[in-house]
VEXVEXFI-195882 format. One line per 5 residues: number of its first residue (from 1); for each residue x negated, y, z negated of C-alpha. Coordinates in Angstrom, 1 decimal, always signed. Layout:
# VEXVEXFI-195882
NUM	X/Y/Z  ...
END
This chain:
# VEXVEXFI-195882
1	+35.9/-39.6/-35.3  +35.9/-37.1/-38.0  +32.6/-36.9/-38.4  +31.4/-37.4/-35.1  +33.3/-34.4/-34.4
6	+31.5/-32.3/-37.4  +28.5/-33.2/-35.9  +29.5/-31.6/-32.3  +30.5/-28.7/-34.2  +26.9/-28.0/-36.3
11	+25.3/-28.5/-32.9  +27.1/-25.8/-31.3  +26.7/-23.4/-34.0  +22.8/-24.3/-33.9  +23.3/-23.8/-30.5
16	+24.4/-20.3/-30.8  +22.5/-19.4/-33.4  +19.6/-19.9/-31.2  +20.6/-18.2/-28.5  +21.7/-15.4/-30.7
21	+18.0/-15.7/-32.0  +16.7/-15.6/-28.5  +18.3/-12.7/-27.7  +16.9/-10.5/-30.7  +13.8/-11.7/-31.0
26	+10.3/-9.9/-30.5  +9.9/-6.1/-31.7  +12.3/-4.1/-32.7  +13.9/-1.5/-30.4  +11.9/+1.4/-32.3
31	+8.5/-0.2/-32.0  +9.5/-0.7/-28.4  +10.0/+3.0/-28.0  +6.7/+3.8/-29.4  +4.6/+1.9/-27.3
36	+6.8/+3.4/-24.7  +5.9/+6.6/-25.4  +2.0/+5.1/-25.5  +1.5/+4.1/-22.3  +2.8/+7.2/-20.7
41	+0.3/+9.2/-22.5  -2.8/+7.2/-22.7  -1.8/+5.4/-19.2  -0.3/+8.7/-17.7  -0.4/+11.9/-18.2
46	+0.0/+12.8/-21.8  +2.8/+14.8/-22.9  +4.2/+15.0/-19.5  +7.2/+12.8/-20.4  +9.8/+12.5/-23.3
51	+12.0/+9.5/-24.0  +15.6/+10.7/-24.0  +17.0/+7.1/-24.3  +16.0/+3.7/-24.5  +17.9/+0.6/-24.5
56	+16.4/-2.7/-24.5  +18.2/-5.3/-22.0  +16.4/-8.6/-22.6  +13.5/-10.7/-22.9  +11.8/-13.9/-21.8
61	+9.1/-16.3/-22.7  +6.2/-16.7/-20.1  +3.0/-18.9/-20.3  -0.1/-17.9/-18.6  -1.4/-21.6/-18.1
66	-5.2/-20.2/-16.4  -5.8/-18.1/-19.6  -4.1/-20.6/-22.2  -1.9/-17.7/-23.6  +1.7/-17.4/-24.2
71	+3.9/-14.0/-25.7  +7.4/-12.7/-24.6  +8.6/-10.1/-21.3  +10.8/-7.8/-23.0  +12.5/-6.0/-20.3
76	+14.2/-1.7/-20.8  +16.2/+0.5/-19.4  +15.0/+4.3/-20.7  +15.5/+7.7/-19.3  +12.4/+10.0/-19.2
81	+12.6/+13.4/-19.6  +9.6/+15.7/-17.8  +7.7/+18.6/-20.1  +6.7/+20.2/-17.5  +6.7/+20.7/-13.5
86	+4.9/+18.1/-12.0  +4.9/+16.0/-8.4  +4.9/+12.5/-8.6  +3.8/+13.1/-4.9  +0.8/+14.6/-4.9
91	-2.0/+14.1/-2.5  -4.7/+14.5/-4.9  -3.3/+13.7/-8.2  -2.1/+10.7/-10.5  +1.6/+9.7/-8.4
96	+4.2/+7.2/-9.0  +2.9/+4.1/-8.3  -0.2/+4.6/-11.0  +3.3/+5.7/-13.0  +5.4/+2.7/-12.2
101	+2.2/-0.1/-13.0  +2.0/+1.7/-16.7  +5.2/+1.7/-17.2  +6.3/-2.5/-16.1  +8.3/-1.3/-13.3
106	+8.1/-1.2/-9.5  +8.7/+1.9/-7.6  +12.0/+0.9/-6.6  +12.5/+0.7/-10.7  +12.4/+4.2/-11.2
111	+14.5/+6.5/-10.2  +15.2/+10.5/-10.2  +11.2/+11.6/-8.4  +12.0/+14.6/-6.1  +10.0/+13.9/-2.8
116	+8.5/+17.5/-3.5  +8.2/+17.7/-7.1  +10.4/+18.0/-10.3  +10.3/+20.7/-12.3  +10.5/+20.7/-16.3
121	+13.9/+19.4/-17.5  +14.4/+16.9/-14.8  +15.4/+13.0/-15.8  +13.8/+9.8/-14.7  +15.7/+6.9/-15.2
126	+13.4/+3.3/-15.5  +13.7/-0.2/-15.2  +10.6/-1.5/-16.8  +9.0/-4.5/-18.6  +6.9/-4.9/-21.5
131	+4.5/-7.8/-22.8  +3.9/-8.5/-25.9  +1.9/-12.5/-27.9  +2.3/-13.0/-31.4  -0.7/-13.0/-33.3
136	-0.8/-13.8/-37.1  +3.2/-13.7/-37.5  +3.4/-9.7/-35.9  +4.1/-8.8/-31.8  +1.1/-7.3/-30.3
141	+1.4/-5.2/-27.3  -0.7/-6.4/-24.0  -2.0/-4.3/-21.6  -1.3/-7.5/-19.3  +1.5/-6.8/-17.3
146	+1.3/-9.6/-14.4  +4.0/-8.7/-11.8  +6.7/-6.0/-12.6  +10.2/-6.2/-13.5  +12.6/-6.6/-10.4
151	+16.4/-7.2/-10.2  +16.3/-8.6/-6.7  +17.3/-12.1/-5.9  +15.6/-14.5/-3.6  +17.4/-15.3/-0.6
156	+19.6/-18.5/-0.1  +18.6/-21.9/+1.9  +19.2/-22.4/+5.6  +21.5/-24.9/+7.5  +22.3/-25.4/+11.2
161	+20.2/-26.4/+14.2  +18.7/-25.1/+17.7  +16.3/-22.3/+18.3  +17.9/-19.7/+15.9  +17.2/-22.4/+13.1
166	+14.2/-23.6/+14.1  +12.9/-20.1/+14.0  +14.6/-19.7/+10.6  +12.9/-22.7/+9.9  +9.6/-21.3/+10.9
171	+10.0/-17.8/+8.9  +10.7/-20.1/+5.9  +7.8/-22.1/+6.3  +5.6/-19.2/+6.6  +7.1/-17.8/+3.2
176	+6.3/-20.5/+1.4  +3.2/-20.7/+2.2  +2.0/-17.3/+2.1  -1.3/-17.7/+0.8  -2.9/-21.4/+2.2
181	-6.4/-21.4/+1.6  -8.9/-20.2/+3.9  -10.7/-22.5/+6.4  -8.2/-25.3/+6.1  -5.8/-26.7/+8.3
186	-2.9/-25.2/+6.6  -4.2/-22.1/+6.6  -4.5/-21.8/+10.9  -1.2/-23.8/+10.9  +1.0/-20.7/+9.0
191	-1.5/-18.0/+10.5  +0.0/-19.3/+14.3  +3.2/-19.6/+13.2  +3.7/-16.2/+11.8  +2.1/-14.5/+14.3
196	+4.1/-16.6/+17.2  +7.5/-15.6/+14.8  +6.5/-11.6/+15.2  +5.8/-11.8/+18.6  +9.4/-13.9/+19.0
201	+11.2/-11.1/+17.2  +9.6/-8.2/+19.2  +10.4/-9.8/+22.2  +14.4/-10.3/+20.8  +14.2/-6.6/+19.7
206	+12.9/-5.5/+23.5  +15.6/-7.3/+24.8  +17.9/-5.6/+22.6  +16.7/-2.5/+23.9  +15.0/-1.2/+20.5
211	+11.9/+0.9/+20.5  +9.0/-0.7/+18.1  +6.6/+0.9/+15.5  +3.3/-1.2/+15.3  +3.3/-1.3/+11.5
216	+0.4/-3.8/+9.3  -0.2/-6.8/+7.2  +2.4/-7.9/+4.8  +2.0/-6.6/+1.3  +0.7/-3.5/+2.6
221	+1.8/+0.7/+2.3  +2.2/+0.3/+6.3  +4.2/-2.5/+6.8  +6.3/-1.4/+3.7  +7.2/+1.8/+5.3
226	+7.6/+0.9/+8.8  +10.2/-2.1/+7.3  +12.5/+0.9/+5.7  +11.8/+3.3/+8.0  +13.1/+1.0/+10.7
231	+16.2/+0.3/+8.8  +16.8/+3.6/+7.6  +16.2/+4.9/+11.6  +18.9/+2.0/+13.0  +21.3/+2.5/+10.2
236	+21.1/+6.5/+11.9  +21.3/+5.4/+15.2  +18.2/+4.6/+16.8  +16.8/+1.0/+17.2  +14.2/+0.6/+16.1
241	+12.0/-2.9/+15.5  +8.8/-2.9/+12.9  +6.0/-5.3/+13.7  +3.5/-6.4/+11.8  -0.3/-6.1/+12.5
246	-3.6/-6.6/+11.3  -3.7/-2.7/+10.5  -5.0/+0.5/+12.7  -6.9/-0.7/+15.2  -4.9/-3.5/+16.6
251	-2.1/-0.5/+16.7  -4.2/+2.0/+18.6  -4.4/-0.3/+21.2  -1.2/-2.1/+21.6  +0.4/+2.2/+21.3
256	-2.2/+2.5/+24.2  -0.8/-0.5/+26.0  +2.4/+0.3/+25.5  +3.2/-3.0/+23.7  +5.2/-0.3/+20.9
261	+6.2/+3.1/+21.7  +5.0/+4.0/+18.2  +2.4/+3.1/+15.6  +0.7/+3.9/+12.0  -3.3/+4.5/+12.2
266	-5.9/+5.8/+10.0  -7.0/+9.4/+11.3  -10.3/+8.4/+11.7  -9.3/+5.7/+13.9  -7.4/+7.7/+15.7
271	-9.8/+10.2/+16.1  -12.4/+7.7/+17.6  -9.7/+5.9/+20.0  -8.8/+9.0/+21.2  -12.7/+9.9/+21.7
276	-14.5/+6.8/+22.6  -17.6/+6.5/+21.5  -20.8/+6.4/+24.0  -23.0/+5.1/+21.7  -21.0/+1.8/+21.1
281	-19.9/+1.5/+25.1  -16.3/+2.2/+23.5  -13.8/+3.4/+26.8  -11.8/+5.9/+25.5  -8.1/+5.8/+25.1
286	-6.5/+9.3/+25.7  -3.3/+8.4/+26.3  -3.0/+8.2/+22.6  -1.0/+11.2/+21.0  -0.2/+12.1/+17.1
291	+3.2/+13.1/+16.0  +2.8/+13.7/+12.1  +0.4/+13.0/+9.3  +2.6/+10.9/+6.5  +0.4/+10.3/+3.0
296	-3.6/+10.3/+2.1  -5.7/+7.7/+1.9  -9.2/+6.9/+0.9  -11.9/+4.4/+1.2  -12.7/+2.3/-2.2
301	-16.1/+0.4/-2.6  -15.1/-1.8/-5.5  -17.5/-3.8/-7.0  -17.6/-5.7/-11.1  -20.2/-4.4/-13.5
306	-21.7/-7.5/-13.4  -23.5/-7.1/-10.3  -25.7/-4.2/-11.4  -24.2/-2.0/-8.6  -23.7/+1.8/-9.7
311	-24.0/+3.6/-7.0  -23.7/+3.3/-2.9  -27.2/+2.8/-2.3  -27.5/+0.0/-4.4  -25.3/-1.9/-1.6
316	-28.3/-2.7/+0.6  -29.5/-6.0/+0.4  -25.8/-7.2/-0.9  -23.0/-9.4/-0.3  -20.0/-7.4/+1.2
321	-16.6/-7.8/+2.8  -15.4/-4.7/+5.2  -11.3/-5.7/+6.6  -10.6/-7.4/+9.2  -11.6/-7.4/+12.9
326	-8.0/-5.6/+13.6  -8.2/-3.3/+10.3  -9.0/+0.5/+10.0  -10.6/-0.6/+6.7  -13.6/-2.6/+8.8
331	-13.5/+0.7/+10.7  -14.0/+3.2/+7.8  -16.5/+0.9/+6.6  -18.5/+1.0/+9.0  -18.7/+4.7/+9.7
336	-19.7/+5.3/+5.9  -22.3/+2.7/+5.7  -24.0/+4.2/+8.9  -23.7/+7.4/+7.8  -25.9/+6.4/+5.0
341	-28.2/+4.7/+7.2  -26.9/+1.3/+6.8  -26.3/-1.4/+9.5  -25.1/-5.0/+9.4  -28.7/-6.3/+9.2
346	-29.4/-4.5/+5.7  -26.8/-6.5/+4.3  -27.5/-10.2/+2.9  -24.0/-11.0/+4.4  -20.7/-9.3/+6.3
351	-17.6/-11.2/+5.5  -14.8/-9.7/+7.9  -11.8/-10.9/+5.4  -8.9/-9.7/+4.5  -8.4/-7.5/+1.0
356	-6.5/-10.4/-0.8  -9.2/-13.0/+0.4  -12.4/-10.3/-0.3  -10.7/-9.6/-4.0  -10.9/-14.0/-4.3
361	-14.4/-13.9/-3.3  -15.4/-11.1/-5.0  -14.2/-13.1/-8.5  -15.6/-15.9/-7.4  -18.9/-14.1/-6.8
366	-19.1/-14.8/-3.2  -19.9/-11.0/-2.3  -21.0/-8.4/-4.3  -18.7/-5.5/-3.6  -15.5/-4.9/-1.4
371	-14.5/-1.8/+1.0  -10.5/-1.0/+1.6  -9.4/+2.3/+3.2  -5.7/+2.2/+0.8  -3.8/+4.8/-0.4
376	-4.0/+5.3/-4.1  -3.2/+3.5/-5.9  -3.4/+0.0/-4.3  -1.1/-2.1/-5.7  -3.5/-5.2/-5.3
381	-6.7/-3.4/-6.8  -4.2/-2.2/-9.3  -3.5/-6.3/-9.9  -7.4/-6.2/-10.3  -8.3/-4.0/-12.4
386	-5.3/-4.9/-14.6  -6.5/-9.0/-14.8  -10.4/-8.0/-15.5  -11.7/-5.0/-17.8  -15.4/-5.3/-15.5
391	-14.2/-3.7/-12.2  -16.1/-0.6/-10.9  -15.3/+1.9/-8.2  -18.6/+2.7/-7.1  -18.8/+6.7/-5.7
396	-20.1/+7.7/-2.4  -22.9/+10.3/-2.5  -21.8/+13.9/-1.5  -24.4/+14.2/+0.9  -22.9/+11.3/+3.1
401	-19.1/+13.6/+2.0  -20.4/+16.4/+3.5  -21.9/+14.7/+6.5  -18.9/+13.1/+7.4  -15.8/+15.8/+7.0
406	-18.2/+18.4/+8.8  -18.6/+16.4/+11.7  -15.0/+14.8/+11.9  -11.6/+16.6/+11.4  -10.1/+13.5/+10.2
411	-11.9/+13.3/+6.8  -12.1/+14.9/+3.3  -14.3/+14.1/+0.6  -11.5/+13.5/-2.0  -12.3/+12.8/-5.8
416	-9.8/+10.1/-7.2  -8.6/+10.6/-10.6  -9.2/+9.2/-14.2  -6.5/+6.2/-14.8  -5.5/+6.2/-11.3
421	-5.9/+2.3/-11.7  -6.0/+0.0/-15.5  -8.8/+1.0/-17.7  -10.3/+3.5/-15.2  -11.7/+6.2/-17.8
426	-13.9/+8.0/-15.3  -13.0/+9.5/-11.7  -14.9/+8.5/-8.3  -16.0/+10.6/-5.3  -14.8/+8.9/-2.0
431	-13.9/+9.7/+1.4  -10.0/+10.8/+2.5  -8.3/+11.0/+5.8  -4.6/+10.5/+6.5  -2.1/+8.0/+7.3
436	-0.9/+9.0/+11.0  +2.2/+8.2/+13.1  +1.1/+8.1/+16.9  +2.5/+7.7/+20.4  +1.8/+7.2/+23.6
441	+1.9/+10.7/+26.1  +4.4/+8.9/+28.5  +6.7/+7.5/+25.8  +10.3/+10.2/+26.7  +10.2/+13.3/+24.7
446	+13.9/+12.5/+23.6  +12.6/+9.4/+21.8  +9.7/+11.6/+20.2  +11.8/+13.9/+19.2  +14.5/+11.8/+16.9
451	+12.2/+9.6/+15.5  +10.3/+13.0/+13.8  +13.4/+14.1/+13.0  +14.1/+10.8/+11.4  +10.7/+10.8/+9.2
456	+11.3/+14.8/+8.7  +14.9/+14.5/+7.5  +15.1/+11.1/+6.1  +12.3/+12.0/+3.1  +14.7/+12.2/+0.1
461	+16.7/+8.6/+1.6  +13.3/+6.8/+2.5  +11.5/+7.9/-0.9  +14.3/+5.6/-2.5  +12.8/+2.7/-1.2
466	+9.4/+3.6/+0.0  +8.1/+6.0/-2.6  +5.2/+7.3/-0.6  +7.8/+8.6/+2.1  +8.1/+11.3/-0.9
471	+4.2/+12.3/+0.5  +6.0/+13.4/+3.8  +6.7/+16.5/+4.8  +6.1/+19.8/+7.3  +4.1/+21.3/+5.1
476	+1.5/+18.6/+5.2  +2.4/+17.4/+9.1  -0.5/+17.6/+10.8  -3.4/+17.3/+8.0  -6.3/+15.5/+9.2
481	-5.2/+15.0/+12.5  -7.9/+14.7/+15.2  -6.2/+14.0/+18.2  -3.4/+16.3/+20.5  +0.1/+16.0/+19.9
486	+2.5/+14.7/+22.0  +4.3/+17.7/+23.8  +7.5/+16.6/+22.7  +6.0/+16.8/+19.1  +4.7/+20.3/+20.2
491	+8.0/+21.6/+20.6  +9.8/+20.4/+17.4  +7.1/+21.9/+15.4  +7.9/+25.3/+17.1  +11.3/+25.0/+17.3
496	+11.2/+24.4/+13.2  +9.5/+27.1/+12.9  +11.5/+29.3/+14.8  +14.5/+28.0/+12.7  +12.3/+29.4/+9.4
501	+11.3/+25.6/+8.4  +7.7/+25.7/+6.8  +5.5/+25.2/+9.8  +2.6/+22.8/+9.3  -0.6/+23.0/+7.8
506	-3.7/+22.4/+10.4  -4.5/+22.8/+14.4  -4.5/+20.1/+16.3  -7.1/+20.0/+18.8  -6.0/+20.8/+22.4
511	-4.3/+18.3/+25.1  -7.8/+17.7/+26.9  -10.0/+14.7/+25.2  -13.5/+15.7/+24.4  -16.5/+14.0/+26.0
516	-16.8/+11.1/+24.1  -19.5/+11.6/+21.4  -22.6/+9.4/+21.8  -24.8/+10.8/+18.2  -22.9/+8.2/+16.3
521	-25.1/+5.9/+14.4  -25.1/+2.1/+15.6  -23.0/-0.3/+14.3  -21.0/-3.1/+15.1  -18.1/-3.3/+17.5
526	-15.7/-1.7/+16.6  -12.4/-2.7/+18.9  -12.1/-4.6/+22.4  -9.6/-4.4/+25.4  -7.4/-6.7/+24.0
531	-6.8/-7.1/+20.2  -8.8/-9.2/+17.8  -7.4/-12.9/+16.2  -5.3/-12.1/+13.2  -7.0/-13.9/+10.6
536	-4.9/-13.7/+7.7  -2.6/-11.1/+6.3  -3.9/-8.5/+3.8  -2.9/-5.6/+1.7  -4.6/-3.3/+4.1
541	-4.6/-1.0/+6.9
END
């Protein structure tokens, strides 16, 4: 008994000495500071930050079974101390989410950005990740991050019965499977289920008497603000329901339709909704009306250095995939290809995929080269560029730049800064337009009115969990918009201005719709009465 009872006792003591071990183990705290300190210069901006503290909180073991390679997650807390004024909110410079991927963290992680800048002094507290493999008996810092570090929890399990559970049932379902693989039976299986889910809860939140905000596919910047906008807006008050979509287009039209009194769309779209377009037998739809211009965007051609395509012309006679039917990517696509005398037939193939699914088959080498309208940086060509070191944003010739912004108010040519994404050393030359909240003209001015006052107001609460809501403000409200505003949207902007808030940037064209332009180059369709199929969801507009 004696014995047996020694032996218990050495076992615990290994025991603890291992988890003792576990729990020190990888580089020390100083090392960890240093390559800290590394990545915000060389991944950042250099010398913009200074580490004030830094305390390391744990670590974990991971295997990556696809490359064969093992090393260890360390996971910080540090405090970040700013050199110099600088806005992590910036429509044409490096922002927080390029800030947040260098550092391990999501945006959430990081806290202490001021929606419209932070001056030199100011503190940035982070919760961040590092990743480090042993190699001949020393830790080795990767540049590897896979996903970021996160404190949240996945939700519990489900128990009951009727149609509440059953459509519990179903949402589960649907999360488990986010990603089936395209073509099969699975795949049209989730893809009918979720959309039959969203159009269950829209209905519920109709009955309910909540106003709804056509948002886009889930990942994506749109859905992700219109699912804490709407939370933030009901916890003030208002009901409001977000609802997924394939992206711009499907929005325009269901805003049109009056399927959701609001909706997020690309300001070209916008633009040639509100327009029509002769050319393309495209009606018009003029009862659409703008309320605000919320972040920038752009359009990335993306493409791997394999392929031998450096510039946009090299595109003809390739492989591409444009968004799908439903997205303002497909749209913005299209306008830049025709613009540079490109049409469907010059291309060896069209896939109409989502980004997710055009990312797959441009590592499989299906297609050649990829186009997404995202704001920047996209968190899944972040992902990317971050798991390959042969990823190339291709530039768009100034010529078509100029073309395009002189002709129509909704775009910029826009040059994307250096480290932006992983291992981008050089900047590109794209097109920019704006991310726009719209209305319909008959939606009541009173509902208008609060939920501007919502976006307007609600900035520094929103930027806490949506960190582009930071982008929004008066200043920059009507940027890039191409079509009237609402009259109730009219009146804010006055009565703000009366009240010595900054008054916005740009004109908005008057209340009367232009003929609908007809010199547009052909292409293909470009939206119908009624919606396209969802296909699957992307991380796209």
């Amino acid at each position: 008994m004696g014995d047996r009872t020694a032996s218990v006792g050495w076992r615990l003591l290994l025991a603890l000495a291992l988890v003792a071990g576990a729990c020190t183990r990888g580089p020390e705290p100083s090392e960890l500071e240093i390559e800290l300190q590394r990545r915000l210069d060389a991944g950042f901006e250099e010398g913009l930050f200074a580490i004030r503290s830094f305390e390391r909180t744990g670590s974990a073991p991971f295997r990556d079974a696809e490359r064969g390679g093992s090393g260890l997650y360390v996971y910080y807390d540090a405090e970040l101390d700013f050199q110099r004024d600088y806005a992590l909110t910036s429509w044409r410079g490096l922002n927080l989410g390029s800030l947040a991927f260098a550092l391990g963290a999501t945006e959430q992680g990081i806290s202490g950005f001021a929606p419209q800048g932070n001056r030199q002094g100011d503190v940035l507290q982070v919760y961040g990740r590092l990743v480090y493999e042993r190699v001949d008996g020393a830790w080795r810092a990767l540049d590897d991050l896979a996903p970021p570090a996160t404190r949240e929890m996945p939700a519990g399990g489900l128990v009951g019965s009727g149609p509440d559970s059953v459509l519990e049932a179903v949402r589960s379902l649907v999360a488990r499977h986010e990603r089936p693989s395209r073509g099969t039976r699975d795949a049209v299986i989730v893809e009918e289920l979720r959309r039959a889910s969203q159009r269950i809860d829209l209905g519920l939140a109709k009955q309910a008497g909540a106003l709804s905000l056509g948002t886009g596919p889930s990942p994506g910047t749109y859905q992700e603000f219109g699912a804490a906008f709407a939370r933030y807006a009901t916890e003030q008050g208002l009901l409001l329901h977000d609802h997924p979509s394939q992206g711009s287009v499907e929005n325009g039209l269901e805003v049109h339709g009056l399927l959701h009194e609001f909706g997020l769309i690309q300001s070209d779209v916008a633009e040639i909704m509100f327009t029509g377009w002769n050319a393309q037998d495209q009606i018009a739809r003029p009862n659409l009306r703008s309320m605000a211009s919320l972040w920038p965007e752009v359009l990335h051609v993306i493409t791997l250095e394999g392929t031998g395509i450096q510039g946009f012309d090299d595109l003809r006679g390739r492989r591409i995939a444009v968004g799908t039917p439903g997205s303002g990517s497909r749209f913005s696509a299209i306008r830049v290809a025709a613009a540079a005398g490109l049409d469907r037939s010059d291309f060896a193939d069209v896939q109409e995929v989502a980004l997710v699914d055009a990312i797959a088959l441009l590592e499989a080498g299906e297609i050649d080269a990829l186009f997404a309208t995202e704001a920047v940086p996209s968190l899944a060509l972040q992902e990317l560029a971050q798991r390959r070191r042969d990823v190339h944003a291709v530039s768009i010739r100034d010529e078509i730049l100029s073309d395009l912004s002189e002709r129509h108010f909704a775009y910029y040519a826009l040059t994307v800064p250096a480290k932006s994404y992983p291992g981008q050393s050089e900047p590109f030359r794209t097109l920019g337009m704006a991310a726009v909240l719209v209305t319909n003209r008959v939606v009541p001015d009173a509902s208008v009115e609060r939920v501007l006052e919502l976006v307007l107001d609600g900035v520094e609460a929103l930027s806490e969990e949506f960190y582009r809501a930071g982008f929004i403000s008066s200043e920059t409200a009507r940027l890039g918009i191409a079509l009237p505003l609402h009259p109730a949207a009219e009146r804010f902007y006055a009565r703000r201005e009366r009240e010595g808030r900054p008054a916005p940037d740009a004109e908005a064209p008057e209340e009367e719709a232009e003929a609908p332009p007809d010199e547009e180059p052909a292409g293909a369709d470009l939206y119908s009465a009624e919606p396209a199929p969802r296909r699957s969801e992307e991380v796209s507009r």
